[in-house]
N, C-alpha and C positions, 0 to 999 in steps of 0.2 A: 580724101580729107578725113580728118578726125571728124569724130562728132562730138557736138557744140551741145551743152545743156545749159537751161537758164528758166529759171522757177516762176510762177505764177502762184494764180488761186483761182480756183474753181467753185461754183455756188450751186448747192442745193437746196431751194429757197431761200432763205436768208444765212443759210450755214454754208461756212468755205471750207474748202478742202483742198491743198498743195496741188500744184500740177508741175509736173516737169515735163516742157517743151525743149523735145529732141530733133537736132537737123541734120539729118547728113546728105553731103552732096558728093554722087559719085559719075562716073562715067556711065555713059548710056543714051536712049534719045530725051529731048528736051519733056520734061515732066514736073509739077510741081502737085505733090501728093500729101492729103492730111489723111491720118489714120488717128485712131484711137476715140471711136464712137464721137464725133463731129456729128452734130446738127446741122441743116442746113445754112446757116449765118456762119458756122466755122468754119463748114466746106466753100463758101465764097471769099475766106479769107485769102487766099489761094491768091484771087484776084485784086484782091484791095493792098496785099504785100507786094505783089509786084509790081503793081503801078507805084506807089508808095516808092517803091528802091528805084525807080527806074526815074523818078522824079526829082531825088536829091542825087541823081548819075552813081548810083550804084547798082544799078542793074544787077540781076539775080545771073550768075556766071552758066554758059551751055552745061545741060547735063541734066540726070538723074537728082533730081529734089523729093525727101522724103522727109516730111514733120509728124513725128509722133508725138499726143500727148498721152502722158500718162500718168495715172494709173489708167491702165488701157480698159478697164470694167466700166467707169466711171463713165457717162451720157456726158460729152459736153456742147453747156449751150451758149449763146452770145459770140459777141466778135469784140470781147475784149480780150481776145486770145492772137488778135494780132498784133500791138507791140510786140509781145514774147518773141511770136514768130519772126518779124523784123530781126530783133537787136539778135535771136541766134542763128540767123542765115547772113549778118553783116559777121558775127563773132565766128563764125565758119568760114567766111572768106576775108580774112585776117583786116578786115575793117574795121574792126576793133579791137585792139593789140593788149588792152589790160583785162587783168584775169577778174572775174564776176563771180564771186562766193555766190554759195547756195541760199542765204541770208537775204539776198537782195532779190528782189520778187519788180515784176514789170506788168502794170495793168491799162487796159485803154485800146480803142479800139483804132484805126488810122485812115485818111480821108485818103485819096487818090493823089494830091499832091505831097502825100507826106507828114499832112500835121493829123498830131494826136486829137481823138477827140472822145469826150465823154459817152458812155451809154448806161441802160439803166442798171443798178446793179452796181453802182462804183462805192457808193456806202458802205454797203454790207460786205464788198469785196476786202476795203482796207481796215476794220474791223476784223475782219477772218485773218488779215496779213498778221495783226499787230498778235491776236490770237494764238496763231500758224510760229514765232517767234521770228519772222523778217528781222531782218535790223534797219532796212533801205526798202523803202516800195515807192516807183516811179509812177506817177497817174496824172492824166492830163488836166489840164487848170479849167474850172469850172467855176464861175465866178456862183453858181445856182448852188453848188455843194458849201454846208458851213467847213472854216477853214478848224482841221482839227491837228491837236497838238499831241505829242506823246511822248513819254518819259525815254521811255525801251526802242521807237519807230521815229527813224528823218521821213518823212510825207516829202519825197521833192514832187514837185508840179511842171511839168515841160509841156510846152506849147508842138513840139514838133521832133521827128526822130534825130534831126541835126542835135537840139537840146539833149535828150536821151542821151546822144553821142557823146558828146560835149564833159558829160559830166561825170559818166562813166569813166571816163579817161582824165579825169582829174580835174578840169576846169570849172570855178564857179559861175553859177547861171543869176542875173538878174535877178531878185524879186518879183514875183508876176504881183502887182495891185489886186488886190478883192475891192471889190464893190462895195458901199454900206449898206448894210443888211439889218435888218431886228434882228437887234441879239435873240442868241439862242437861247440865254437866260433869262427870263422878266424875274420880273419882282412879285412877288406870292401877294396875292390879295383874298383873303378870307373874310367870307360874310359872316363868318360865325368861328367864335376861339373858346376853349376854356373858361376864361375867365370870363367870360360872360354868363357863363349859365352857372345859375345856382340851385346849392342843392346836387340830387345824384350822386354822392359820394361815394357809393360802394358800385354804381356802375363806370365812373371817373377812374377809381384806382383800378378797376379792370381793365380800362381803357389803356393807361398808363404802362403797365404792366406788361400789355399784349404790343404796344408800341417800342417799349425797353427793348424787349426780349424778340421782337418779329413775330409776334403769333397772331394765328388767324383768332377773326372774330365774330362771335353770331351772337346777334340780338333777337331777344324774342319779348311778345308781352303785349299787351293789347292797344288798340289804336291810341294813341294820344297820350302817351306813356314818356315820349322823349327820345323816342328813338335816331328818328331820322336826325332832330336836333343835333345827337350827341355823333351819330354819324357824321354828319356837317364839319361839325368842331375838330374831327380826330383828327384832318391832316393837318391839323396847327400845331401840335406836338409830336407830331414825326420826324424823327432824323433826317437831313439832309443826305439826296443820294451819293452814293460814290460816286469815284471817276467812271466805272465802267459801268455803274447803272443807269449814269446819266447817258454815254453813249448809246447802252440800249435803247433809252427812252427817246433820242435824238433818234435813233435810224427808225423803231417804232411812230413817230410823228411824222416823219417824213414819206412814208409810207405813206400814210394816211392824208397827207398835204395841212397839217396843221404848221403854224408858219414859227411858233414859237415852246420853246419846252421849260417847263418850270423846275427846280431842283428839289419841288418838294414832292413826298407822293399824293396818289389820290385813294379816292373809295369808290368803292363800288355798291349799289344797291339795287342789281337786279333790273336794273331799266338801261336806258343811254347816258352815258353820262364820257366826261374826259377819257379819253386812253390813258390807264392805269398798268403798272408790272406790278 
């Protein structure tokens, strides 16, 4: 048989990096082999794919099974390296008959009967996709993940590798419902804005200025000066983040288990205070 490739992403801490998962199945005794620096959750995927094909009666055909991911330097970790593996040992035994650009990326990890399911790392995964230039990345439906949208990236969401199947080959899938959730966006509430404080004018239009323009800022001057005040007040005249800052600050809060992300920025002053970029 030919060998089948079909693209993924790979994470090194929160940074992704392409994987192309290679299958080929040849003659020989019965063996299903991962290569290409697998940790031990990849090297079990081994197990959770076959059961998985052998669930929805695709069984993985007698022989020599060999999956390389690569870049073969690369440590990989997690098991959301088995869709990949699935959809290209079905695409290696002509299971799935239409052709899958390199564009289209498959993430998620798969239960023993077959359905996809989430693990940690699916954030920052599809983030790296949209990064990485996918056009198509498939991940399993997570009503706990916020639903995100993109200009350049379709997010489809399949519940199971039938789904995967399904829509690869050209048929539309359902709508899967999301839950109601707190928006990801609240509404900005400032104790303290500009216009409240008066006075400070030449440390105001520095403020202004450094906010224009993105520049850092440091205050200095003795207790009781107005500092922290005017610190207070800065993020009320800060630009609204962008699309892509605001996903950083989305997968950063989640992280963290804060349940909601605001679009405006924060400050920092050396103590605890919000997570701030």
């Amino acid at each position: 048989m030919a060998i089948t490739k079909i693209n993924t992403v790979g994470l090194r801490g929160m940074e992704g990096y392409r994987v192309q998962v290679e299958v080929h199945m040849m003659e020989g005794m019965d063996s299903f082999t991962v290569v290409g620096l697998p940790d031990a959750s990849v090297k079990e995927s081994r197990e959770r794919v076959s059961a998985a094909l052998q669930s929805i009666h695709s069984p993985i055909l007698p022989g020599k099974t060999v999956v390389n991911l690569s870049p073969a330097e690369q440590k990989k970790n997690g098991p959301m390296f088995d869709l990949p593996m699935a959809i290209a040992i079905l695409k290696n035994m002509d299971v799935i008959h239409t052709q899958i650009s390199a564009d289209v990326g498959f993430i998620g990890a798969v239960s023993l009967d077959g359905t996809v399911v989430s693990v940690d790392g699916m954030l920052p995964a599809i983030l790296a996709a949209k990064k990485l230039g996918f056009k198509t990345v498939y991940v399993p439906y997570d009503e706990n993940l916020p639903t995100l949208k993109f200009d350049t990236v379709e997010v489809v969401h399949v519940s199971n590798i039938h789904d995967a199947i399904q829509h690869v080959s050209g048929q539309n899938l359902l709508p899967l419902r999301q839950r109601e959730k707190v928006p990801m966006v609240a509404q900005e509430n400032y104790s303290k804005t500009f216009e409240q404080i008066i006075g400070h004018q030449q440390a105001k239009r520095a403020l202004e200025i450094a906010a224009a323009g993105g520049h850092h800022v440091l205050m200095t001057g003795p207790p009781g000066c107005g500092k922290s005040m005017l610190a207070e007040a800065f993020p009320s005249i800060l630009p609204s983040l962008t699309h892509d800052e605001l996903l950083e600050k989305i997968l950063v809060n989640l992280q963290t288990t804060l349940e909601s992300v605001y679009r405006k920025r924060g400050w920092y002053n050396g103590l605890a205070m919000d997570v701030t970029l």
